[in-house]
N, C-alpha and C positions, 0 to 999 in steps of 0.2 A: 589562243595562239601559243605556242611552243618555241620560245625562242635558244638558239644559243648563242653565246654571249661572251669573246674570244678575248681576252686579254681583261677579262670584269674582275681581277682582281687589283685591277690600277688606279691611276685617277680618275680618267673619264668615265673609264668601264666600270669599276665600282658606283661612282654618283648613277649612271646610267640604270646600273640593276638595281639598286636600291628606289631610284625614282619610280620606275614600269612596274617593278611588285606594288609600291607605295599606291599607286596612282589606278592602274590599271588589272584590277582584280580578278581579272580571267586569263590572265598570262601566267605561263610559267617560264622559268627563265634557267639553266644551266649555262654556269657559267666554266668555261673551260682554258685554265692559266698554268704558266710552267713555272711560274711564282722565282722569276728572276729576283734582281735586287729593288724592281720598284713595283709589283707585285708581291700583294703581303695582302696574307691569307686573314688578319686581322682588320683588313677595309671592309670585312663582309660579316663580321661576327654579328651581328647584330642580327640577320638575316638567317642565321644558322637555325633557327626552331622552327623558318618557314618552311611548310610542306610544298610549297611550289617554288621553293629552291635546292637545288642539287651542283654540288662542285667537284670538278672534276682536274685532281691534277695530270698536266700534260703540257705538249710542246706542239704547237700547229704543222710542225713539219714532218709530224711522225702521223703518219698514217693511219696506224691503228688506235692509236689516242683521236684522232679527229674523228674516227667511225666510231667510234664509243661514243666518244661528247655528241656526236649530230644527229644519232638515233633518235627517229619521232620529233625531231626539230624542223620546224618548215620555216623558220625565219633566221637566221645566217646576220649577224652585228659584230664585224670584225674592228676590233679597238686594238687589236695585238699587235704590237710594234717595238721596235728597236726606235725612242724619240727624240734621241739628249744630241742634238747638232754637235756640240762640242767631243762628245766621247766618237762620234761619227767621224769625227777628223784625226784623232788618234786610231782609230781601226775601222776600218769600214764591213769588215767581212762579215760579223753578228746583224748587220742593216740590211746587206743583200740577202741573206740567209731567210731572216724573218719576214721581212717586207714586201719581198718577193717571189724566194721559194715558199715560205710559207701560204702566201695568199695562192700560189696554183694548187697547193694539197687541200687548204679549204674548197677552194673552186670542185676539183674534180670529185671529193667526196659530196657537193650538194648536189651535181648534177646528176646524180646515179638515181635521182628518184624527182619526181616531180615538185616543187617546192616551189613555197611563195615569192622568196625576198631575199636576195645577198645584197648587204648595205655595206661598203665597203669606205671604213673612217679615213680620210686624209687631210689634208691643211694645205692649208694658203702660200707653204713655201714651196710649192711646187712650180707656183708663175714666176720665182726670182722676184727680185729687187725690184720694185715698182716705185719708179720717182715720183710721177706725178698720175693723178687719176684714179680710180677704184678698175681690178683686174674683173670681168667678167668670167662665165664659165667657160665660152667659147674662146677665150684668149690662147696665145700657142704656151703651152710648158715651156719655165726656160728656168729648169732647176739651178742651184748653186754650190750644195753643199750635198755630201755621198748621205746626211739624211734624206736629206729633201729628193734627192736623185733616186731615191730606194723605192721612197712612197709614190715618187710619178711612176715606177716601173710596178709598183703592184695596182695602180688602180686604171694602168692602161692595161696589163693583163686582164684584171675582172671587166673592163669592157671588152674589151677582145672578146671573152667567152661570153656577153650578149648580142655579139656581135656573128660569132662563128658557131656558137651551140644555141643559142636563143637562153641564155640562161637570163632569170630577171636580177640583173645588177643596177643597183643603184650607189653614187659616189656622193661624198660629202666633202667639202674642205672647207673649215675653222679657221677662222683665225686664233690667236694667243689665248687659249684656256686658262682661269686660275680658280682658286678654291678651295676646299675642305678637301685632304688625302693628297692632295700634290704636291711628291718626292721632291723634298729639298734641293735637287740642283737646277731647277730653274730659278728663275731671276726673282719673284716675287715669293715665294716660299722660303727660296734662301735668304732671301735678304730679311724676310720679318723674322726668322729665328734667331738669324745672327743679330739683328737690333736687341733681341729676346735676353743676348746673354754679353752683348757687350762687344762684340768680336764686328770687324769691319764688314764693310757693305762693299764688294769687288766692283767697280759699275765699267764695263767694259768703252774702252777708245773714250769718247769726248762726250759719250751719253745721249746723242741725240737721234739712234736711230729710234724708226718707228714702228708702234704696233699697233690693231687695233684691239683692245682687251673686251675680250667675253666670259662674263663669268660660268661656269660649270655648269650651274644647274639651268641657264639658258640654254648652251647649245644640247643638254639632255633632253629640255621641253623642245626643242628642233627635231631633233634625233627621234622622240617616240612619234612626231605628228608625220615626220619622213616613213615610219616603215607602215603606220597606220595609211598613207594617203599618196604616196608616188607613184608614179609610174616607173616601168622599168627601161635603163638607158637612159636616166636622166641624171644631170650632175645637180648640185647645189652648193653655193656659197651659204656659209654661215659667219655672219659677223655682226657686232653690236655699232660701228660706226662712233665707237668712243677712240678715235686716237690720241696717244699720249707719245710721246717717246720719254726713254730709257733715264734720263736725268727728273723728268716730273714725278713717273713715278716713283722712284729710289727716294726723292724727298718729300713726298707724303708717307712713308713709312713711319719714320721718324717722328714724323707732327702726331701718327697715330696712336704708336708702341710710346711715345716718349722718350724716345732714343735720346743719345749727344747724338744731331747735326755732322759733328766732325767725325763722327763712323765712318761716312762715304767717302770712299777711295779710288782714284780716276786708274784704271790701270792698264797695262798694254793690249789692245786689240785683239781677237781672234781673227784666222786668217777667212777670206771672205765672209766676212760678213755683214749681211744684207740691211741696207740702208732704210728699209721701209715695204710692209706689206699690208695691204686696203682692198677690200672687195666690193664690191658692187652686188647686193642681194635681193635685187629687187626679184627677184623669178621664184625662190624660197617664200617670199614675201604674198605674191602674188598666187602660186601654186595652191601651197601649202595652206597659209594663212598666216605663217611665225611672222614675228618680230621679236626682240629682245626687250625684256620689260626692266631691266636692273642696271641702273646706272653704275657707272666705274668707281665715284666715291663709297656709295651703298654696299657695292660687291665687293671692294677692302676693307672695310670696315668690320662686313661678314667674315672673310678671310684673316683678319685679326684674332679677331673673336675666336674663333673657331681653331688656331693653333696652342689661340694661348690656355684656353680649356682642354685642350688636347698636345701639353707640353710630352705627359710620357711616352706617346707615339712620337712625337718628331726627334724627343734626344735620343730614342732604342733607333731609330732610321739613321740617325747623326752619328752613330760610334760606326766601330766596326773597319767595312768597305770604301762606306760613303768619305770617313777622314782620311783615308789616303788617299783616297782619288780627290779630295778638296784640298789637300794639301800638294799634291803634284799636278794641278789645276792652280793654284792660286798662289801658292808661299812665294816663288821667285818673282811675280807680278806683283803680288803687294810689299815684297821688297822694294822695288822699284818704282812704287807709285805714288802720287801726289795729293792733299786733302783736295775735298770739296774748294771751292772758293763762298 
């Protein structure tokens, strides 16, 4: 199998190609990334002496870049995305761009030839705020946030077109990924680096919304058993059914790293945002065969590990972009914020 593998210079997408090489020794994988700020060409070095890897820099919305990368590829694992909710709320246009225009120029470059598989990655915030209950596949979208709005608009397009061209599309939605290679500005990467060097732990509103955390290289063993074994026009949930909310975890950081405790700093809300997301996966479960075998202490623990062995990638990712945009994200908020109790 010939895959390509769109946005495999990131978090997912790098664990992703590194596991189907690892794993699966009759595949080859090209991977095709326009190596924004959380694409770094350095997730993959490892991989650089494999002959059944080839990288290819480019942007999915360029045409001629996507007909290059999908040359002799019959299998289509689009991870490419615009993902950070919050910078979604300072500008939305880089979300529509990618998320969506991009996902119809993959689209129509795999339909020009007969091919296996468009697996098209999305998440669980596309069903909105879920108070009570686990969200099925079949539930209606009821996005919140110009992310989450972005990603329901490219993964109803790729159904569209197994809908209107018969293309084989298959969708995925995740819950909360964490892990080795995950760009500092979510919530569990940042906060163990800043325990790392002393500096506060932002914990947004009152800490209690919720998530359900799946560590990386599960929903990776989902992902290769999806393009190995689905059908096409099938959606699936992927979730470990560990819920935590946002104050439990912020305080096991601490007990991990050894932090001071009084790092964590309660500080003003972002604007909608979603009180709690849970899936329901028993159809993945049953399909497929997955289930999540790594518990949520287990997979921090990993994720400890694994930054603090890897301090010189997370402080080269820390300078730069990343402190302005964390200091125009957070300095006026933790001006005004409150310790832990």
């Amino acid at each position: 199998m010939r895959l390509l593998v769109t946005g495999g210079a990131g978090f997912i997408g790098s664990n992703f190609t590194r596991m189907a090489l690892k794993n699966k020794p009759d595949w080859e994988v090209t991977v095709l990334d326009k190596l924004t700020y959380a694409g770094r060409r350095e997730n993959l070095e490892d991989l650089e002496t494999d002959p059944r890897f080839t990288f290819v820099l480019g942007d999915i919305c360029d045409e001629k870049a996507v007909s290059q990368a999908m040359e002799g590829c019959d299998t289509v694992v689009n991870f490419a995305a615009e993902t950070h909710v919050d910078r979604s709320i300072d500008d939305a246009s880089s979300f529509v761009r990618t998320d969506i225009e991009g996902v119809r120029v993959l689209l129509e470059e795999f339909r020009k030839e007969k091919r296996q598989l468009f697996l098209q990655i999305s998440t669980d915030e596309v069903y909105g705020s879920v108070e009570q209950g686990n969200s099925l596949e079949t539930d209606q979208l009821a996005p919140r946030s110009p992310y989450a709005a972005s990603k329901a608009g490219g993964e109803l397009l790729a159904m569209s077109y197994w809908t209107t061209y018969g293309v084989p599309v298959t969708v995925t939605r995740a819950s909360n990924n964490y892990g080795p290679f995950q760009y500092p500005e979510k919530l569990i990467p940042l906060f163990i680096t800043n325990a790392m060097t002393g500096e506060p732990l932002p914990l947004y509103g009152d800490g209690l919304n919720r998530r359900d955390w799946l560590f990386v290289e599960d929903n990776c063993n989902a992902l290769i058993m999806v393009v190995e074994k689905s059908e096409p026009g099938r959606i699936y949930n992927i979730g470990a059914g560990q819920e935590y909310n946002n104050r439990e975890v912020t305080s096991s950081i601490p007990e991990i790293t050894g932090a001071d405790k009084s790092l964590v700093r309660y500080i003003e809300d972002r604007p909608g945002h979603d009180r709690r997301y849970a899936l329901n996966v028993s159809l993945i479960e049953k399909e497929i065969g997955w289930k999540a075998s790594t518990g949520f202490g287990e997979g921090l623990r990993k994720t400890v590990d694994w930054y603090s062995r890897n301090s010189v990638w997370w402080q080269k990712v820390k300078s730069g972009e990343f402190r302005e945009y964390y200091l125009s994200m957070y300095h006026d908020r933790l001006t005004n914020s409150r310790e832990s109790k």
